[in-house]
KOLMAR-544896 format. One record per residue (C-alpha): residue in three letters; chain; x, y, z. Coordinates in Angstrom, 2 decimals, padded with zeros to 5 digits. Layout:
% residues N
+--------+--------+---------+---------+---------+
! residu ! chaine !      c1 !      c2 !      c3 !
+--------+--------+---------+---------+---------+
!    Ala !      A !       X !       Y !       Z !
...
+--------+--------+---------+---------+---------+
END
This chain:
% residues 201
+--------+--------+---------+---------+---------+
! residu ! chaine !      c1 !      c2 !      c3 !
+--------+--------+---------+---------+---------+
!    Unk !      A !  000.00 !  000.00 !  000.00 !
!    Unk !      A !  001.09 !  003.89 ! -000.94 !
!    Unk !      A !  000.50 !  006.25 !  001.88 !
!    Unk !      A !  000.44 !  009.97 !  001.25 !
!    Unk !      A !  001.18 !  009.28 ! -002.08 !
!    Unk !      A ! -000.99 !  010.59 ! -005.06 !
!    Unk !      A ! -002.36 !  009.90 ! -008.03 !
!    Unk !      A !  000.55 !  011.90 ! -010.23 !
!    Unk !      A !  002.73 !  010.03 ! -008.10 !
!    Unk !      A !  001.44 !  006.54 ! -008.33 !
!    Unk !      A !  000.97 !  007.28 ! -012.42 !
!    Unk !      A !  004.65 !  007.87 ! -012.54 !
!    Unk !      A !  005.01 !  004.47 ! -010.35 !
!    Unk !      A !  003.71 !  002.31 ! -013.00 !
!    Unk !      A !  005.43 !  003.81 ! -015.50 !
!    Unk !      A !  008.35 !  003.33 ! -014.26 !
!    Unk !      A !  007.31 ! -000.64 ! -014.07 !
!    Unk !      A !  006.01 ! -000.87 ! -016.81 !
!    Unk !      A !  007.70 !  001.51 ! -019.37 !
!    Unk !      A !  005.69 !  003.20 ! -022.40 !
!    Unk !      A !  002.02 !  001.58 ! -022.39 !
!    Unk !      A ! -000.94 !  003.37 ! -023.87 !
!    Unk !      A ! -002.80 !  006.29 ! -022.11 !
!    Unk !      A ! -005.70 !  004.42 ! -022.56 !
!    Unk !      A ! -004.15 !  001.62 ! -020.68 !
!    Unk !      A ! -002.99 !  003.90 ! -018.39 !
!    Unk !      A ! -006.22 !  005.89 ! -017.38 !
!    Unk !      A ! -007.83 !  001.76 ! -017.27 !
!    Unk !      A ! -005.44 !  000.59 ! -014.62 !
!    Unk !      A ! -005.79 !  004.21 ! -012.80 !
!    Unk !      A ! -009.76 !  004.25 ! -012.93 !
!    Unk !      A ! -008.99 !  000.35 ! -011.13 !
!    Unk !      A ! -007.22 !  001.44 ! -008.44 !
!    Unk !      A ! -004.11 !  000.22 ! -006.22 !
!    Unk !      A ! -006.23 ! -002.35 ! -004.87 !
!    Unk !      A ! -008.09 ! -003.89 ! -008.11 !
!    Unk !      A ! -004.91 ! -003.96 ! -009.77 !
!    Unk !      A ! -002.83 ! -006.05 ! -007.38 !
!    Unk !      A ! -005.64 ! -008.37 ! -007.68 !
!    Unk !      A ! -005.62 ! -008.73 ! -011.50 !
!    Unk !      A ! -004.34 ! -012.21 ! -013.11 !
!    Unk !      A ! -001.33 ! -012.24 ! -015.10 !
!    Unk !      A ! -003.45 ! -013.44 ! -018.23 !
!    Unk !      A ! -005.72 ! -010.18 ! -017.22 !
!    Unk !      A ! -002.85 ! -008.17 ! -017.31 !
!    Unk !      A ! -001.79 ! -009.66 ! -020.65 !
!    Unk !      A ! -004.70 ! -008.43 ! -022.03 !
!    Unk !      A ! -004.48 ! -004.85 ! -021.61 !
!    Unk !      A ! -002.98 ! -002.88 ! -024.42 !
!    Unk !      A !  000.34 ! -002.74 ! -024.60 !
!    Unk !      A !  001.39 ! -004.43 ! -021.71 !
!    Unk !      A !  002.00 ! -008.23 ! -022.55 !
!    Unk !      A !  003.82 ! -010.83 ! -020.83 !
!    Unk !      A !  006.92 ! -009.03 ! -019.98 !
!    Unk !      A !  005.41 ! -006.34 ! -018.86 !
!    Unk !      A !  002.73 ! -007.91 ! -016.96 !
!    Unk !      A !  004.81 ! -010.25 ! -015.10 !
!    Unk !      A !  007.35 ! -007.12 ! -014.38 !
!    Unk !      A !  003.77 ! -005.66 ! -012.59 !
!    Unk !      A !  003.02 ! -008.78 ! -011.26 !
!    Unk !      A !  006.09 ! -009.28 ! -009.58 !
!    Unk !      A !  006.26 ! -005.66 ! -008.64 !
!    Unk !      A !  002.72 ! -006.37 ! -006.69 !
!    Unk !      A !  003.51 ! -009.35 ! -004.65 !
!    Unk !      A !  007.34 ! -008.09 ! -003.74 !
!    Unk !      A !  004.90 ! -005.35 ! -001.59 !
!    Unk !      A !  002.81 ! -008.24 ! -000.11 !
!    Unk !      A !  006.22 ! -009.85 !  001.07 !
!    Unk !      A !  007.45 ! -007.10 !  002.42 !
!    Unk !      A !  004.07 ! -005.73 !  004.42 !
!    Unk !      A !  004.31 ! -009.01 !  006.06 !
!    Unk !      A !  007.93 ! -008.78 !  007.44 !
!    Unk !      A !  008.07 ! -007.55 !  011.26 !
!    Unk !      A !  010.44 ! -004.89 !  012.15 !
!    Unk !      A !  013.58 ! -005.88 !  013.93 !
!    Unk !      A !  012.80 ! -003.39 !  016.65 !
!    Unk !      A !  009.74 ! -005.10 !  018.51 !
!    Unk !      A !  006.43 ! -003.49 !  018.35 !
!    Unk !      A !  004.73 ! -002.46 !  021.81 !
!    Unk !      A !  001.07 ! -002.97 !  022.09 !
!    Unk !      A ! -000.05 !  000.00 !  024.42 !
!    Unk !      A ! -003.97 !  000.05 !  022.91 !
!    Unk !      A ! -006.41 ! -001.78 !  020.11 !
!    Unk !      A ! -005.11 !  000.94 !  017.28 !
!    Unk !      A ! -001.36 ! -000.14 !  017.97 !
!    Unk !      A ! -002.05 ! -004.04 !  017.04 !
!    Unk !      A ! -004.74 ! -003.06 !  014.40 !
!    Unk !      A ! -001.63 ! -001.06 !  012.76 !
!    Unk !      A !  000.20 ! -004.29 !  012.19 !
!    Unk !      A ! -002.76 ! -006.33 !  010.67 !
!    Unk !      A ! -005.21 ! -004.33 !  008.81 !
!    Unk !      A ! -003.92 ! -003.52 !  005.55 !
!    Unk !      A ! -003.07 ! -007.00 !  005.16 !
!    Unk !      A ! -006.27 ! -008.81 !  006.71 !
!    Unk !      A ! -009.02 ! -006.03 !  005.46 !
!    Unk !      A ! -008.36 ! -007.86 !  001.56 !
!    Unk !      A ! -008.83 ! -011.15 !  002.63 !
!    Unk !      A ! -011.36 ! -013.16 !  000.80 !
!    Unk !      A ! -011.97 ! -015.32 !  003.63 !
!    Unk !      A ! -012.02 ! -015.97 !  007.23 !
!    Unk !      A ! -007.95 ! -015.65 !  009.02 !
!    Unk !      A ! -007.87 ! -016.25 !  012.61 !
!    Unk !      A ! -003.98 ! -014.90 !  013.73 !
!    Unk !      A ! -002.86 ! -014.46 !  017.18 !
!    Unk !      A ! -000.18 ! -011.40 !  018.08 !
!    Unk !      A !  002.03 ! -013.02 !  020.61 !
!    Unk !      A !  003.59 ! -010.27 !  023.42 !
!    Unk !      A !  006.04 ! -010.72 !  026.00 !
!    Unk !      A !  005.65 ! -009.19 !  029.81 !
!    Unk !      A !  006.45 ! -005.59 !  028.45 !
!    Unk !      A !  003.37 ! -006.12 !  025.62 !
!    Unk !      A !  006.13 ! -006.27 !  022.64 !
!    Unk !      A !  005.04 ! -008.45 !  019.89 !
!    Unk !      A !  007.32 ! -011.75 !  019.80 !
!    Unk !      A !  005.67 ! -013.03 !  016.63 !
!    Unk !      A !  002.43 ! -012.88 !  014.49 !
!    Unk !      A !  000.92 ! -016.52 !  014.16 !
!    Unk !      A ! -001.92 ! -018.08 !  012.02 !
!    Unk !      A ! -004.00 ! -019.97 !  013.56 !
!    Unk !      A ! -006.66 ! -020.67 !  010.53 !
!    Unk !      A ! -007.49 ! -020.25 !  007.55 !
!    Unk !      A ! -010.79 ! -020.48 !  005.70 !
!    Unk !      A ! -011.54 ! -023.59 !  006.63 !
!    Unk !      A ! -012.67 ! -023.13 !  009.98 !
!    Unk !      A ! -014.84 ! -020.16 !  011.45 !
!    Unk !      A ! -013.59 ! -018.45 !  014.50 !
!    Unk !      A ! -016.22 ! -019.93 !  017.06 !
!    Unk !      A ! -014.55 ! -023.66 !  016.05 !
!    Unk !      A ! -011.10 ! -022.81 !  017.03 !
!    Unk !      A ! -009.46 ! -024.79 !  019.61 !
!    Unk !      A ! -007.96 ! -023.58 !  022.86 !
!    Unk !      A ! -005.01 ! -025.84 !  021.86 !
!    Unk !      A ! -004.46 ! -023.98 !  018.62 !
!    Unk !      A ! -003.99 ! -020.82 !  019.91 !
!    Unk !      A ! -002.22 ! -021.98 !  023.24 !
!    Unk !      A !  000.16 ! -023.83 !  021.79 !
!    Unk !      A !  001.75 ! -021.38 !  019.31 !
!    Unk !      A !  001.86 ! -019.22 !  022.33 !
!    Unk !      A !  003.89 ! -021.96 !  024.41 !
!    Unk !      A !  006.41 ! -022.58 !  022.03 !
!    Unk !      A !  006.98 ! -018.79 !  021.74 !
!    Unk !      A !  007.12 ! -018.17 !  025.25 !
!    Unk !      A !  004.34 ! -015.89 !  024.92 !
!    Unk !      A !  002.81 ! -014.48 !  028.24 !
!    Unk !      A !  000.00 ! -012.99 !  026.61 !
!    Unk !      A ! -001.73 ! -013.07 !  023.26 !
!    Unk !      A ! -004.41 ! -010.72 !  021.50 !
!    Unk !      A ! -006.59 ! -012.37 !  018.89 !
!    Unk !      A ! -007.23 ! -011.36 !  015.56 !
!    Unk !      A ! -009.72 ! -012.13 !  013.17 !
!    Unk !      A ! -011.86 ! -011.03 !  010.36 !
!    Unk !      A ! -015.11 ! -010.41 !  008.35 !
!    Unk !      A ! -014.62 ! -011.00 !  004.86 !
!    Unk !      A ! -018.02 ! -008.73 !  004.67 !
!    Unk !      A ! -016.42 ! -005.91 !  005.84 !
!    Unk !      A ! -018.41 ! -005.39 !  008.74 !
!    Unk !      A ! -016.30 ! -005.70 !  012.23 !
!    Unk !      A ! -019.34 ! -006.53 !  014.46 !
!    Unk !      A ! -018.69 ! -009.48 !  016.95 !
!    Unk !      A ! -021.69 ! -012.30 !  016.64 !
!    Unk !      A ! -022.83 ! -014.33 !  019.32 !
!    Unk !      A ! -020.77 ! -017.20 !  017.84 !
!    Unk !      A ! -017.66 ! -014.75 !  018.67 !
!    Unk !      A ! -018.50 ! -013.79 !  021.78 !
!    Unk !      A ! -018.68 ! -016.86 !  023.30 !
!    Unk !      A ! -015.86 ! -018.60 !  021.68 !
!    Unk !      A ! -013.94 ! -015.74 !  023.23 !
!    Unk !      A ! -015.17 ! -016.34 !  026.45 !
!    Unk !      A ! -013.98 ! -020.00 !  025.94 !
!    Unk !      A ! -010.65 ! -019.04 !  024.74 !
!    Unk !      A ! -010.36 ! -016.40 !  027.59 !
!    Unk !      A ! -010.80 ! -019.14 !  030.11 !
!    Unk !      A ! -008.17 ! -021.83 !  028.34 !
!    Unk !      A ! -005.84 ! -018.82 !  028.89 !
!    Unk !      A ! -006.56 ! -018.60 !  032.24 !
!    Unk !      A ! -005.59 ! -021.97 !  032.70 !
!    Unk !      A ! -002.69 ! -021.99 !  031.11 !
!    Unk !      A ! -001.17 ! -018.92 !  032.25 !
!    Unk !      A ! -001.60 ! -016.58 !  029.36 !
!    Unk !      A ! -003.59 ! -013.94 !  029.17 !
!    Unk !      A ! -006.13 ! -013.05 !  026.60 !
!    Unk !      A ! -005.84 ! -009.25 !  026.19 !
!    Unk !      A ! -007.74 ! -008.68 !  023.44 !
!    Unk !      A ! -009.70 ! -010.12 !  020.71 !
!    Unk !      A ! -009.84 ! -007.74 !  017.62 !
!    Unk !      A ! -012.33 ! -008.05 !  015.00 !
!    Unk !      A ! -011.10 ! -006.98 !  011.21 !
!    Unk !      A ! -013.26 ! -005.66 !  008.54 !
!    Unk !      A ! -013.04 ! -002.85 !  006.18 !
!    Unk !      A ! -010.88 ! -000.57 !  007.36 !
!    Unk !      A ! -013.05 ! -000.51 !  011.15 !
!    Unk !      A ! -012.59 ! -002.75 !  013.01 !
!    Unk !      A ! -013.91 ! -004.01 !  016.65 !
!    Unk !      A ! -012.16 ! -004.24 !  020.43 !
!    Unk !      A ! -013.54 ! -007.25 !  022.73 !
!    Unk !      A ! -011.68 ! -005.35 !  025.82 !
!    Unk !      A ! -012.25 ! -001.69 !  024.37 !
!    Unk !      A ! -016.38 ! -003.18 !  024.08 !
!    Unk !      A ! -016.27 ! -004.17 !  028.00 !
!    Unk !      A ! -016.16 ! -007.85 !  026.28 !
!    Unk !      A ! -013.20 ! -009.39 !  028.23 !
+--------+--------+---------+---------+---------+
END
């Protein structure tokens, strides 16, 4: 993603990828948008006047070299001192997803994230997740607390019932276990939802 960058700016950014193309390509892939762009096939790319294989694959490659790199942690640790500080390191990345991610941040005793684990993908919904699942990434991290992350594919951040109680649930385990649940975020289109900001945990 391209913050405070505009739309001179990001026309001069695929130009530089993808050399002389069309204006009518051009205005296309602006009219798109960042977003409907990195989601185009290569063949769809192809397509487009002017572009080709070479080209496309040069965009392409361009696209997911970003995705790598938004999902590399800094060296430095992050602290966690509210919801907006963890939503910072997921949302851009989980807001696009097609389906349902369940993640856990994993935090030392001074609230600095150790790791970022997935739990699930797709296959499962959140209220089916097992305390073991979570706990146990957590445990082999050292972790002594986690926050929970996961998200709407509709867009729309609000908790269900099935959510609520499967926190509860997973709140308990923790309990158990020694780690502590410290929040439970819930991810939709750029919004998003705090269990312990709600009064939930």
């Amino acid at each position: 993603m391209c913050y405070g960058v505009g739309t001179s700016e990001l026309t001069g950014v695929l130009v530089s990828i993808l050399g002389e193309v069309p204006d009518e390509t051009l205005n296309y892939l602006m009219k798109q948008g960042i977003r409907a762009i990195s989601e185009m096939t290569l063949e769809e790319l192809m397509n487009l006047s002017g572009i080709g294989k070479e080209k496309g694959l040069r965009l392409a490659a361009a696209f997911e070299l970003a995705r790598r790199l938004a999902r590399i942690m800094p060296e430095d640790k992050p602290v966690i001192r509210s919801p907006e500080n963890a939503v910072a390191l997921v949302m851009e990345e989980m807001r696009h997803l097609d389906r349902e991610h369940f993640w856990a941040l994993l935090l030392n005793a001074k609230n600095q994230v150790l790791a970022r684990e997935v739990i699930s993908i797709g296959t499962l919904n959140f209220s089916a997740i097992h305390p073991r699942e979570l706990f146990k990434a957590a445990i082999r991290r050292s972790a002594a607390g986690v926050i929970m992350v996961h998200n709407h594919p509709s867009g729309d951040p609000t908790p269900s019932r099935q959510d609520i109680e499967a926190t509860t649930r997973l709140v308990d385990a923790g309990n158990i276990v020694g780690i502590d649940v410290l929040d439970h975020l819930v991810i939709g289109d750029n919004k998003f939802t705090s269990f312990k900001a709600k009064g939930l945990i």
